[in-house]
C-alpha positions, 0 to 999 in steps of 0.5 A: 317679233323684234318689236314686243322684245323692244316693247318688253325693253321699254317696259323694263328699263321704266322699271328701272328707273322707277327701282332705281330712283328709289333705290338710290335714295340716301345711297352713293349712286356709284354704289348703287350701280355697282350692285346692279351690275353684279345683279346683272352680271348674274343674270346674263351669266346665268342665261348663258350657261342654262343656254348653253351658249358659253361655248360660243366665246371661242368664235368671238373675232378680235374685232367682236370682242373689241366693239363689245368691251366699247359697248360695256364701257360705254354702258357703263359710262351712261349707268354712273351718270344716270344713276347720279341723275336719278339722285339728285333729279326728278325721274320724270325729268332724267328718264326723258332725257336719258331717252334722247339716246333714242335721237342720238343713236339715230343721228350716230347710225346715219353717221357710222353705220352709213344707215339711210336716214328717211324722212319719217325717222328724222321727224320721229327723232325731232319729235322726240327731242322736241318732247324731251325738251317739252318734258323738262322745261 
């Protein structure tokens, strides 16, 4: 099951290229992530009250809290660059090198989370370097 939420994730996050690529034209790129925050912000917020699971919040630990403020910073961090990306490249270019996290998060999670690191992964993750670089030459 976990594998058409991670195909329904790649389907969405081309969308948010595509949408975002043309909704960044003649716009201050940290603008226009600032509004798609607050339209995800929203959305999130809004799932979790119709769920029901905003009474979860009390039983998050300081460790838990701390990692995901990181998360946030960190997504935060990567949607400013790629939004300044997205306006001054061609997305066919930005999105495959955006896609390179794909790799990097592989090499990270051998490195910090002491994941094992196969020999099918590790081609897989060359392979998608090696594309990426095919992809913007």
């Amino acid at each position: 099951m976990w594998w058409i939420y991670a195909l329904l994730s790649a389907f969405f996050a081309s969308l948010t290229a595509i949408f975002g690529k043309i909704g960044v034209a003649n716009v201050n790129s940290d603008l226009a992530m600032a509004i798609r925050t607050i339209v995800i912000v929203v959305v999130a917020w809004g799932i979790v009250m119709a769920r029901g699971e905003f009474k979860g919040i009390h039983e998050l630990s300081k460790h838990s809290l701390l990692f995901l403020f990181l998360s946030g910073l960190a997504t935060g961090l990567s949607w400013i660059f790629y939004y300044k990306a997205l306006q001054i490249g061609k997305v066919s270019q930005v999105a495959p090198v955006d896609k390179l996290s794909v790799a990097l998060t592989i090499i990270l999670s051998v490195i910090f989370l002491k994941e094992v690191l196969t020999l099918k992964t590790a081609i897989g993750a060359i392979l998608i370097m090696v594309g990426t670089f095919v992809l913007i030459s």
